[in-house]
C-alpha positions as a Markdown table, in Angstrom:
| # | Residue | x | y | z |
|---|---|---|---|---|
| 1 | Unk | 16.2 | 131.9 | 93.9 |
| 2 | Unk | 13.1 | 133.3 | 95.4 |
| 3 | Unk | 11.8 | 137.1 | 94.9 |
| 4 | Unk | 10.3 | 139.0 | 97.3 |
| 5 | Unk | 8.8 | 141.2 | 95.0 |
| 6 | Unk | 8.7 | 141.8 | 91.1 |
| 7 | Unk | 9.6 | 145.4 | 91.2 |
| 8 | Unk | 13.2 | 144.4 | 89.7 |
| 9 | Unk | 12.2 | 141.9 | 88.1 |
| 10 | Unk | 10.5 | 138.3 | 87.2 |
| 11 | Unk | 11.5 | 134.7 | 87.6 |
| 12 | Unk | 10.3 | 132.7 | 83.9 |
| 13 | Unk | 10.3 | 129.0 | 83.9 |
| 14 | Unk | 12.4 | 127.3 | 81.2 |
| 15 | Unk | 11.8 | 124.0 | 78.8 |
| 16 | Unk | 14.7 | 122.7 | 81.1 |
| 17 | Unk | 12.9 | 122.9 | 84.0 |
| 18 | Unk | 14.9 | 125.5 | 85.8 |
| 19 | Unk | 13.9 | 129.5 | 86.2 |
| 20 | Unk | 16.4 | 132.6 | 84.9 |
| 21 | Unk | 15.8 | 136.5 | 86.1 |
| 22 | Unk | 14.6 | 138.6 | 83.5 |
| 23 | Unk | 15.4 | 142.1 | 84.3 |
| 24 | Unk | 12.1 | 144.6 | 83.7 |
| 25 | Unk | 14.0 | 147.5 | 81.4 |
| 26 | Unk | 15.3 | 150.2 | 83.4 |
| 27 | Unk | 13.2 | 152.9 | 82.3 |
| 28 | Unk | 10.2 | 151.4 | 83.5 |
| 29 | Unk | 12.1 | 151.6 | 87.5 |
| 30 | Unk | 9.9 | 154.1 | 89.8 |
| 31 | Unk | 12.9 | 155.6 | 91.9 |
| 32 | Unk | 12.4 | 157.3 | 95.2 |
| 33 | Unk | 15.4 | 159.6 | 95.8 |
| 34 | Unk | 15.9 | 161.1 | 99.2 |
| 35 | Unk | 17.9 | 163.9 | 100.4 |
| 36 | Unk | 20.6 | 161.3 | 101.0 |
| 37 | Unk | 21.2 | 160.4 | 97.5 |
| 38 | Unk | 21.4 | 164.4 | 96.3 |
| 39 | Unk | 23.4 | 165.2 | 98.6 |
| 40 | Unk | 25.7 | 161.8 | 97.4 |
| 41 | Unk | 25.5 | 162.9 | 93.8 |
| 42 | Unk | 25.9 | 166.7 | 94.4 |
| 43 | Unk | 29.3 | 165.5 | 96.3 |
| 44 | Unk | 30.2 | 163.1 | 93.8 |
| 45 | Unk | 30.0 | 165.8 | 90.9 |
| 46 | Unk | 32.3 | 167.7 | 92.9 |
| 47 | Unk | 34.7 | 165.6 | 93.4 |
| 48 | Unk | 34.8 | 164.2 | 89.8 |
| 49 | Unk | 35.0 | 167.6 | 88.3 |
| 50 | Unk | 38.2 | 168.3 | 90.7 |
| 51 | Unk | 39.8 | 165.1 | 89.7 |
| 52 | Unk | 39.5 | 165.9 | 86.2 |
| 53 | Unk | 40.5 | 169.3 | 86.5 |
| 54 | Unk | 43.4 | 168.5 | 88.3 |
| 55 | Unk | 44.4 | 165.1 | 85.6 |
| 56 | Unk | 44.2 | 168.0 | 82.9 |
| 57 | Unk | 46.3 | 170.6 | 84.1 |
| 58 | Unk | 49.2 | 167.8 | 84.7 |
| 59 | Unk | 51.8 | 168.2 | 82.6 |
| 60 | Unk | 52.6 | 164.8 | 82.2 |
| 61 | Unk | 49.1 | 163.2 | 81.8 |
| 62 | Unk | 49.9 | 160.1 | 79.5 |
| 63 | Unk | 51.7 | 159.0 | 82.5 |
| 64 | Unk | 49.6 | 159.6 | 85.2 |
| 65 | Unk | 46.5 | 157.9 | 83.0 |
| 66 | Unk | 49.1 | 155.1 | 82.1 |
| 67 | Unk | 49.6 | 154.5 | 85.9 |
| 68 | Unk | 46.1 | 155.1 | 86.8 |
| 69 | Unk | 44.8 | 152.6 | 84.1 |
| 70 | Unk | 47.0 | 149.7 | 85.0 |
| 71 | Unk | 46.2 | 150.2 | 88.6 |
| 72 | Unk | 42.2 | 149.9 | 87.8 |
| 73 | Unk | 43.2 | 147.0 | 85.6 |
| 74 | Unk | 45.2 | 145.3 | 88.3 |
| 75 | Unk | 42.3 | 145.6 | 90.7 |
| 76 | Unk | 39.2 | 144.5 | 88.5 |
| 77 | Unk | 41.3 | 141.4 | 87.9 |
| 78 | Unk | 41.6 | 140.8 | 91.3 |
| 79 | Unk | 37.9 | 140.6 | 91.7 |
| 80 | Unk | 37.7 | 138.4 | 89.2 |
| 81 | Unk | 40.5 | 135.8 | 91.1 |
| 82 | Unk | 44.0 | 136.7 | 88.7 |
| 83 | Unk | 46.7 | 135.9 | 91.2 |
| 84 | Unk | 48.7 | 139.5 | 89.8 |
| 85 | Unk | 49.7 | 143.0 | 91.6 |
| 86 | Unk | 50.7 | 145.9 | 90.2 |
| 87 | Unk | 53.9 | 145.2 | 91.4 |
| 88 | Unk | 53.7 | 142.4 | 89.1 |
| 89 | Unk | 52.6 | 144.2 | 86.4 |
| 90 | Unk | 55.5 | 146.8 | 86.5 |
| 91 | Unk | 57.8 | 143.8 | 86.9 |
| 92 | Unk | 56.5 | 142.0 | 83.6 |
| 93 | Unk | 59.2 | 141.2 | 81.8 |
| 94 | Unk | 61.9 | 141.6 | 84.5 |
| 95 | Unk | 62.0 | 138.2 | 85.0 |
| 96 | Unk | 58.6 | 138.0 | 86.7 |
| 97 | Unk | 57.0 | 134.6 | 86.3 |
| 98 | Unk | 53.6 | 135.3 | 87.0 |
| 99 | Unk | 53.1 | 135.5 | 83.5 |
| 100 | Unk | 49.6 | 134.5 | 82.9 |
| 101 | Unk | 48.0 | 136.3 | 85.5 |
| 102 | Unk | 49.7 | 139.5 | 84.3 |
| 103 | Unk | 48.5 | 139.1 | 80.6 |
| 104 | Unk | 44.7 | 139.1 | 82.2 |
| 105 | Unk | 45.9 | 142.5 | 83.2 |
| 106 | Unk | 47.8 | 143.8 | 80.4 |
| 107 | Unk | 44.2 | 143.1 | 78.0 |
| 108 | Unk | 42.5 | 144.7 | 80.6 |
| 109 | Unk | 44.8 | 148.1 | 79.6 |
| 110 | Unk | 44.5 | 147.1 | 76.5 |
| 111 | Unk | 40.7 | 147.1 | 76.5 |
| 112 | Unk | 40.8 | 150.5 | 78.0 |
| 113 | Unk | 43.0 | 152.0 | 75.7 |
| 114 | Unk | 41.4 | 150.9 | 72.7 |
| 115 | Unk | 37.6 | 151.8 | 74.1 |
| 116 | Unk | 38.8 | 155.1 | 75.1 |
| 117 | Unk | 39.9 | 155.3 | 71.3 |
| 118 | Unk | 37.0 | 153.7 | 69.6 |
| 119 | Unk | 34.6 | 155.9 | 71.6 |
| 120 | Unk | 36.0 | 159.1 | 69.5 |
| 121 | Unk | 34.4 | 156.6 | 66.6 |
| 122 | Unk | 31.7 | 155.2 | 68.1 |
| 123 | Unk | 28.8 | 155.6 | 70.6 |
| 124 | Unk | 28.6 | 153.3 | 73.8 |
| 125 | Unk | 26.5 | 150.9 | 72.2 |
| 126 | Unk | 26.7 | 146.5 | 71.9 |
| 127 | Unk | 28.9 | 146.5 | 69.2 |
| 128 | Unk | 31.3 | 148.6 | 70.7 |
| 129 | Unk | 31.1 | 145.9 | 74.2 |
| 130 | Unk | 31.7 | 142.9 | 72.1 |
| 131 | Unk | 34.4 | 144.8 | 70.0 |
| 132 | Unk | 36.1 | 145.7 | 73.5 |
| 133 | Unk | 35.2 | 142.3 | 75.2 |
| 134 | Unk | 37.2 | 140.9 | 72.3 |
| 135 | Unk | 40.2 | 143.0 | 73.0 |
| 136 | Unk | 39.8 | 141.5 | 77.1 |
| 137 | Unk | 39.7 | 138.0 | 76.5 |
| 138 | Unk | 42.3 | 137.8 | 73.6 |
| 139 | Unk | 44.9 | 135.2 | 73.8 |
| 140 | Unk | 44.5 | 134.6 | 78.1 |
| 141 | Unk | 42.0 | 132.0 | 80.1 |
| 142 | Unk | 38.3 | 132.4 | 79.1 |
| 143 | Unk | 39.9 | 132.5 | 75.2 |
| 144 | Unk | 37.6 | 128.9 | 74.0 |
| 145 | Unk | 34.0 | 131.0 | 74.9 |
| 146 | Unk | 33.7 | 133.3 | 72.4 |
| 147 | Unk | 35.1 | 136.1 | 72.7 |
| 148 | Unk | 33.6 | 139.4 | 71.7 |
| 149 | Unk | 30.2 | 137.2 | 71.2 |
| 150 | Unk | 27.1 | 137.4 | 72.9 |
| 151 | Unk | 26.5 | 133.8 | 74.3 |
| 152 | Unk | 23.9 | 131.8 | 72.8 |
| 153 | Unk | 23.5 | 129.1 | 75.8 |
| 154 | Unk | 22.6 | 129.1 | 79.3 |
| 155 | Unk | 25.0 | 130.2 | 82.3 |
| 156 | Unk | 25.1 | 130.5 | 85.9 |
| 157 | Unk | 26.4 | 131.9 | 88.8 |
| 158 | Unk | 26.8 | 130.1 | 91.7 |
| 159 | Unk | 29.7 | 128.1 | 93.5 |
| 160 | Unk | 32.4 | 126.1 | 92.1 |
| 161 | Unk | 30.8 | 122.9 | 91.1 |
| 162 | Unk | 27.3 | 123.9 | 90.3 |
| 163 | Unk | 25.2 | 123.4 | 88.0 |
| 164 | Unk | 21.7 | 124.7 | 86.9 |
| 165 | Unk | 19.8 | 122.9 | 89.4 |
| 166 | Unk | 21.5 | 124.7 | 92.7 |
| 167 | Unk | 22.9 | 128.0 | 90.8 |
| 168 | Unk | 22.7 | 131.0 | 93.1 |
| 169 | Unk | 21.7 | 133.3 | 90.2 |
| 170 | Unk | 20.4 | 131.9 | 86.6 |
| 171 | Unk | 20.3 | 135.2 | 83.9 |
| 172 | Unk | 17.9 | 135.8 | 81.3 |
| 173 | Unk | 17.8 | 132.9 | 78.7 |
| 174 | Unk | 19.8 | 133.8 | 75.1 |
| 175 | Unk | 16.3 | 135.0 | 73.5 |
| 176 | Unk | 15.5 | 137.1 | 76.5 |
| 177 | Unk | 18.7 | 138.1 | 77.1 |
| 178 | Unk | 18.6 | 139.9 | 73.4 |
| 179 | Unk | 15.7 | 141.9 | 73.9 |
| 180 | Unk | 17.0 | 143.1 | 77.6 |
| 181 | Unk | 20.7 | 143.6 | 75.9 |
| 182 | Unk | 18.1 | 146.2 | 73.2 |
| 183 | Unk | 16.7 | 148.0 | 76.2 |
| 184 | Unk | 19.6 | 148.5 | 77.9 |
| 185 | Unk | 21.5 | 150.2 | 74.5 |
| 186 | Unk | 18.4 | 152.2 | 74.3 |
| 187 | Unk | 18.6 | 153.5 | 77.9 |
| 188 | Unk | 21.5 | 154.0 | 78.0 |
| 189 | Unk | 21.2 | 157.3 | 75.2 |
| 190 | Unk | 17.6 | 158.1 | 76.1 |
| 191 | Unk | 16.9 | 161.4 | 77.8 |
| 192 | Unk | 16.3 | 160.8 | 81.5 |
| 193 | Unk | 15.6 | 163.6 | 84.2 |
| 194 | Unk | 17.4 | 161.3 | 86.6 |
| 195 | Unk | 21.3 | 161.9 | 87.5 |
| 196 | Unk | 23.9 | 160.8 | 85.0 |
| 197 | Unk | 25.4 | 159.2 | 88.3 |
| 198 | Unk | 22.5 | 157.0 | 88.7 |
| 199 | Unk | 21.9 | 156.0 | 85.1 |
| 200 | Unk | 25.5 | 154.4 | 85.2 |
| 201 | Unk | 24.6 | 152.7 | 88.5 |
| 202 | Unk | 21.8 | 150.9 | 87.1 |
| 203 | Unk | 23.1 | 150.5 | 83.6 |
| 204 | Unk | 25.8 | 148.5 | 85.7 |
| 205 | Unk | 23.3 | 146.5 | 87.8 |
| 206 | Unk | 21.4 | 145.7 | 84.8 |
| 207 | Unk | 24.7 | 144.8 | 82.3 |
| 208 | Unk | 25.6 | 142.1 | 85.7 |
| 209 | Unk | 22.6 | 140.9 | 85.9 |
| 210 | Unk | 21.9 | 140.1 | 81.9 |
| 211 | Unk | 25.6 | 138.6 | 82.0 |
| 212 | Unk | 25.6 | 138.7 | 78.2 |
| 213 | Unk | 29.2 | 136.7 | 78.1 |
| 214 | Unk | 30.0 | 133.3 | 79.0 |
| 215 | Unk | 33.1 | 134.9 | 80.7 |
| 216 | Unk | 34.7 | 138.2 | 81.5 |
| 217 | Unk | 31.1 | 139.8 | 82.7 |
| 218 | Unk | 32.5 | 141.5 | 85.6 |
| 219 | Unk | 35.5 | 143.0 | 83.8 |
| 220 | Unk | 33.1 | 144.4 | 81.3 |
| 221 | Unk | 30.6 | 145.9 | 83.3 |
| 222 | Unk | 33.2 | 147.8 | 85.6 |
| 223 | Unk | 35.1 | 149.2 | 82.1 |
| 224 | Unk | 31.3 | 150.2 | 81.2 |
| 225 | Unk | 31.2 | 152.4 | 84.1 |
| 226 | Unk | 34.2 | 154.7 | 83.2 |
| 227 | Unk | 33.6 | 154.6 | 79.6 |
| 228 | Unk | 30.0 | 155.9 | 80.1 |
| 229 | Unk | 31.4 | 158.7 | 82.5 |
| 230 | Unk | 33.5 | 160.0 | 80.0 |
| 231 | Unk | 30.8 | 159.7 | 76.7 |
| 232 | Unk | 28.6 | 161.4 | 79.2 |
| 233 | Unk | 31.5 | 164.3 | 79.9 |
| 234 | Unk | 31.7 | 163.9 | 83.3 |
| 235 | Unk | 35.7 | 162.6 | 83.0 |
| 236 | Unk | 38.7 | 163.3 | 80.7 |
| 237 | Unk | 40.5 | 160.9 | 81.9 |
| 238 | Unk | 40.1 | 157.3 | 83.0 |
| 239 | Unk | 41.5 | 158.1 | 86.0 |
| 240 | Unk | 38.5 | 156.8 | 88.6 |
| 241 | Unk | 39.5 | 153.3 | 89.5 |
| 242 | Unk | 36.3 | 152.2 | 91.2 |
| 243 | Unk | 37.3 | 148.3 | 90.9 |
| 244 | Unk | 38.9 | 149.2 | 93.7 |
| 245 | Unk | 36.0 | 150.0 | 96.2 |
| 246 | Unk | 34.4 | 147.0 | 94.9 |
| 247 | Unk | 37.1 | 145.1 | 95.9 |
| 248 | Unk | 37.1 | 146.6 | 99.6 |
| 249 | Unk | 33.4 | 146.2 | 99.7 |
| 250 | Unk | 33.3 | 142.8 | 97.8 |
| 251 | Unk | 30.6 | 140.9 | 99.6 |
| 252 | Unk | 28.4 | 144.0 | 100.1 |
| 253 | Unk | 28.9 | 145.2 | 96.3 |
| 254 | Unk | 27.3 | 141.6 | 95.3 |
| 255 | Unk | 24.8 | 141.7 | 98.2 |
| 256 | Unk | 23.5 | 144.5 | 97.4 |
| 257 | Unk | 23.4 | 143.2 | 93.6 |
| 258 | Unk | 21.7 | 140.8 | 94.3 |
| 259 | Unk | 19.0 | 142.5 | 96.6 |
| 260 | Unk | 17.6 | 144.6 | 94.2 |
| 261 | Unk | 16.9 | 141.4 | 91.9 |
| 262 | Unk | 15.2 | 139.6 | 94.9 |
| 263 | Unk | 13.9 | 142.9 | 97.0 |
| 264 | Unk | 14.1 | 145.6 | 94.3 |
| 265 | Unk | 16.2 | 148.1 | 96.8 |
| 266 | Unk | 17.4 | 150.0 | 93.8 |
| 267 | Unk | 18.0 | 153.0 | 95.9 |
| 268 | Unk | 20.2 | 151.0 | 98.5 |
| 269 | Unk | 22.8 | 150.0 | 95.8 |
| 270 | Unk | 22.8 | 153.5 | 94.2 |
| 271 | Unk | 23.8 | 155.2 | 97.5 |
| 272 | Unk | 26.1 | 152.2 | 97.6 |
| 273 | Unk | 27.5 | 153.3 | 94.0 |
| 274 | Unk | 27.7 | 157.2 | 94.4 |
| 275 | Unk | 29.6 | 156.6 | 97.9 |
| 276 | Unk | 31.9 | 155.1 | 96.1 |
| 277 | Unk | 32.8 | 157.3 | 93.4 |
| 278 | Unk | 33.1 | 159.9 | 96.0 |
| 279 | Unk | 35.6 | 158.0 | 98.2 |
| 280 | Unk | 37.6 | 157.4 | 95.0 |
| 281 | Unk | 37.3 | 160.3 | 93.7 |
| 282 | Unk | 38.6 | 161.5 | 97.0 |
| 283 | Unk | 41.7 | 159.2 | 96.8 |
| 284 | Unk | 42.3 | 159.8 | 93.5 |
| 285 | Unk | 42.8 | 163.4 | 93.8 |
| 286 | Unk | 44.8 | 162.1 | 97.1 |
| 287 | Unk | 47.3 | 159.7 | 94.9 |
| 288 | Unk | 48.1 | 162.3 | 92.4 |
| 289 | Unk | 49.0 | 165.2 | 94.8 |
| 290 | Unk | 51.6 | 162.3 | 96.5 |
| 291 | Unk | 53.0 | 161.5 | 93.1 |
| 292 | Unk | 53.6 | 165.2 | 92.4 |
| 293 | Unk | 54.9 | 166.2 | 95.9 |
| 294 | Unk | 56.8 | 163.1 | 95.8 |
| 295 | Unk | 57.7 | 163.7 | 91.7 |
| 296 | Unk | 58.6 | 167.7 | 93.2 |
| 297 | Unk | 60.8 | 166.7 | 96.2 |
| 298 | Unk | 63.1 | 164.4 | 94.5 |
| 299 | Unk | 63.8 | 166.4 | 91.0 |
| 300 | Unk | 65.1 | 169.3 | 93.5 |
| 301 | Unk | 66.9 | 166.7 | 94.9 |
| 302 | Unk | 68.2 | 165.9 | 91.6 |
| 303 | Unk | 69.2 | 169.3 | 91.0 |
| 304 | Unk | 71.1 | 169.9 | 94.0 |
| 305 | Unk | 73.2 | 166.9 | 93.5 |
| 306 | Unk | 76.4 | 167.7 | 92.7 |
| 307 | Unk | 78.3 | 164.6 | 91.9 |
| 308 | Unk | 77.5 | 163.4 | 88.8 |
| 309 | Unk | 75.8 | 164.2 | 85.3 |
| 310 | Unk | 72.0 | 165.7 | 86.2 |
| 311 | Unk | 71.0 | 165.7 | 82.8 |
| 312 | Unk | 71.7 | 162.2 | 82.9 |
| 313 | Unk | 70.3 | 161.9 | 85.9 |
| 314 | Unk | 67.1 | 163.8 | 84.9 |
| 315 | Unk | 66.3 | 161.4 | 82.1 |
| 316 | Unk | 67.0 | 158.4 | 84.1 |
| 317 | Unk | 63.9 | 160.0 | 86.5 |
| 318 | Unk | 62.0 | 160.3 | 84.3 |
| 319 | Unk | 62.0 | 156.9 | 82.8 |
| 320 | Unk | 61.8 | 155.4 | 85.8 |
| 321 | Unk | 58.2 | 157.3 | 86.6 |
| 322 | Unk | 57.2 | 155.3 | 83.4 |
| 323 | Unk | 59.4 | 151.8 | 84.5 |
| 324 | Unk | 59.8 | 152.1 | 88.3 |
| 325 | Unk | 61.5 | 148.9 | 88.4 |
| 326 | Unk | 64.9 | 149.3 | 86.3 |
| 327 | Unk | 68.1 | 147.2 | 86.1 |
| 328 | Unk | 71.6 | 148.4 | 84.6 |
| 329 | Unk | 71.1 | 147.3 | 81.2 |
| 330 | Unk | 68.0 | 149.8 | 80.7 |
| 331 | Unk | 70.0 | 152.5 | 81.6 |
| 332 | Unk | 72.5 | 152.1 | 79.8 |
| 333 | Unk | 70.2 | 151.4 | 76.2 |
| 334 | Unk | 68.6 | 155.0 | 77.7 |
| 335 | Unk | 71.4 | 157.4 | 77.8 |
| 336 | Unk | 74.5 | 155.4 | 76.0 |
| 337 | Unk | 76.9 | 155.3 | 78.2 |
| 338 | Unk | 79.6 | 153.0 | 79.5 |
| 339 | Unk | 78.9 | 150.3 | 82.3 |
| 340 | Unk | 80.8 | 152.5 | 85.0 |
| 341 | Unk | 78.8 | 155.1 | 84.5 |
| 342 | Unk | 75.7 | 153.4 | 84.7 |
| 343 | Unk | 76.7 | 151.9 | 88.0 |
| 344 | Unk | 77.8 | 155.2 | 88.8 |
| 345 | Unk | 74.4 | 157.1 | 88.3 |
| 346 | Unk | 72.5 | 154.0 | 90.0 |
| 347 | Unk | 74.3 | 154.6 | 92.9 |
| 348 | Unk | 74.0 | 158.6 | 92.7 |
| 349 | Unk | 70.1 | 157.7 | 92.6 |
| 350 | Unk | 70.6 | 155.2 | 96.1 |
| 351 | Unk | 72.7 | 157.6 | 97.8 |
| 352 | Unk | 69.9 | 160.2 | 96.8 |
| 353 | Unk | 67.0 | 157.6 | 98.5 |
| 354 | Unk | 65.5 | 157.6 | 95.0 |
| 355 | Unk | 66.1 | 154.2 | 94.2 |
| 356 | Unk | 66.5 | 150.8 | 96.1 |
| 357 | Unk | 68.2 | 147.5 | 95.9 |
| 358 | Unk | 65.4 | 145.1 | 95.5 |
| 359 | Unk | 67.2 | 141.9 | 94.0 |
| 360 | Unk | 70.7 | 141.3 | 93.6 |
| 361 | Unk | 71.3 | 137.9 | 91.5 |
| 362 | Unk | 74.3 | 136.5 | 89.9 |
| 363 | Unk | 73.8 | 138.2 | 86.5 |
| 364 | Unk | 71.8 | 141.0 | 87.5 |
| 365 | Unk | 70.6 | 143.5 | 90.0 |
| 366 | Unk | 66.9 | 145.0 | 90.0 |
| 367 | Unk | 66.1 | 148.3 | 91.4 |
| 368 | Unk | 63.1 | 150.2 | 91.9 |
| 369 | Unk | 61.6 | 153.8 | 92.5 |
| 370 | Unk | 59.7 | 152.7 | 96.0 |
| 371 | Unk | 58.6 | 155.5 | 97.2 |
| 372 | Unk | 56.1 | 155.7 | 93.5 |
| 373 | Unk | 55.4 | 152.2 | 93.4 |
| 374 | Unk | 54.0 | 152.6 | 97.4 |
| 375 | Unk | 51.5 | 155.2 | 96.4 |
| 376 | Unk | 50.1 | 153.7 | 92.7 |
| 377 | Unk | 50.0 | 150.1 | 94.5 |
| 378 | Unk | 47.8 | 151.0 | 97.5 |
| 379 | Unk | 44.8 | 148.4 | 97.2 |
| 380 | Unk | 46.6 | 146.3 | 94.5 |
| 381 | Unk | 48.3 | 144.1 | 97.2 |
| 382 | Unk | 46.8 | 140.2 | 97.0 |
């Protein structure tokens, strides 16, 4: 790795005879913010305060943040190479056999859910990333390097197969690594005059490019964003999944990483960052007016339907908008009737283009609310 400047950075020579980045801490960073970028975070400030507003007044917001959770989940694992979609993930359990990939996912939710918690406890601060770190690597593939622990060797990126020697990115050494993992907790609740918006996208350069875990870095740093937007007050609800624009913009997103450690173009990754939380933002608020047209349409539907039992049939609806993906024996533990009648409001709910047929087996048929799983899946298809 060869710098073009120092402005991010500096290259320090190790015992080993190898070099690792050292970040310079973040408030020490001269930004120069044109019109470009205002105009980026007055629109992004917008947008987030409509998507909030609108998650609030929901009636049903557990759900919706349920949903919106596992999809970020789903996508950050993605990046990271778990062979698992959302489909998947709403399947666990029904017989799905991508087991192992799902569980990366399911700690992923996990980790949100107890962060959001521990954060009502708790500032954003180390402890509170190893505690959480813990949570995401519990029990699933990265388990054996120490989970919810700093590391206290050497890593790397680079390709599969390489080694020190012909890395593509070497972090900060363990001892340097501790005094830039200091900085960055103190940054991270200093008063700034800079935008909250930009803070989080350097806090989330800087977290990458210290790469304080021997695994699960990438995971962490994009759960970082979202909890710092809502210590910071800027979101309710994690509701924001911006995994998923890294994911469409993969090789730029670590490009542009990357450039700022060897150029210093800190302002070409922020406009890269606030873009995105705009266009998220944007399809955010998109996906949630779908799922309550959609959530609108079909419990008139419900309602008009004359041949059979709509309370029954209003329960079923609404469990399947928690468990799209349903077979008989659910319905019937949910509203204790016989097998008839279960078969009976299944095919109420077909007939009503609610539900569809997706497997039929020996032993068992599968169906699933489509229509919903179609709009939270968008970008969660390998």
């Amino acid at each position: 790795m060869r710098l073009e400047n120092n402005r991010a950075g500096q290259l320090k020579k190790m015992q080993s005879d190898y070099e690792c980045f050292v970040p310079h801490n973040l408030k020490d960073i001269k930004l120069s913010l044109d019109s470009e970028i205002n105009a980026l975070i007055n629109k992004a400030y917008l947008l987030l305060g409509r998507l909030d507003g609108m998650a609030i007044t929901l009636p049903d917001i557990d759900l919706f943040v349920s949903m919106y959770v596992q999809k970020e989940a789903v996508i950050s694992s993605q990046i990271e190479g778990t062979q698992a979609s959302l489909v998947d993930v709403l399947q666990k359990d029904k017989r799905n056999e991508k087991i192992k990939d799902t569980e990366e996912i399911v700690n992923y939710i996990k980790a949100t859910h107890y962060a959001f918690k521990r954060l009502n406890e708790l500032p954003l601060c180390m402890r509170l990333i190893k505690e959480i770190h813990s949570v995401l690597l519990s029990n699933v593939r990265g388990e054996e390097k120490m989970p919810g622990e700093f590391r206290k060797s050497q890593n790397w990126i680079g390709h599969t197969g390489s080694t020190l020697k012909n890395a593509s990115f070497i972090p900060p050494a363990p001892d340097e690594m501790d005094i830039c993992l200091s900085d960055l907790e103190k940054y991270i609740h200093e008063d700034s005059n800079i935008s909250n918006l930009i803070k989080i996208a350097l806090i989330h350069y800087q977290f990458e490019t210290i790469h304080p875990f021997l695994d699960g870095n990438g995971r962490m740093g994009r759960l970082l964003i979202i909890l710092y937007l809502r210590e910071q007050g800027l979101i309710e609800y994690p509701v924001l999944y911006l995994s998923y624009f890294f994911k469409k913009n993969r090789n730029r997103y670590y490009e542009l990483l990357n450039n700022i450690r060897i150029k210093g173009e800190f302002e070409e990754w922020i406009k890269f960052f606030i873009d995105g939380i705009c266009e998220i933002s944007e399809d955010a608020i998109t996906s949630i007016q779908k799922i309550s047209e959609l959530k609108k349409k079909d419990i008139e539907r419900i309602r008009k339907f004359s041949n059979g039992n709509i309370s029954n049939l209003l329960l079923v609806y609404e469990y399947l908008l928690k468990h799209p993906f349903v077979e008989a024996e659910d319905i019937k533990k949910l509203v204790h009737v016989s097998k008839p009648t279960v078969n009976k409001i299944l095919e109420n709910l077909m007939d009503m283009e609610i539900l569809e047929l997706v497997e039929e087996k020996k032993r068992y048929r599968q169906y699933v609310y489509k229509k919903y799983v179609d709009i939270l899946s968008e970008g969660t298809i390998l």
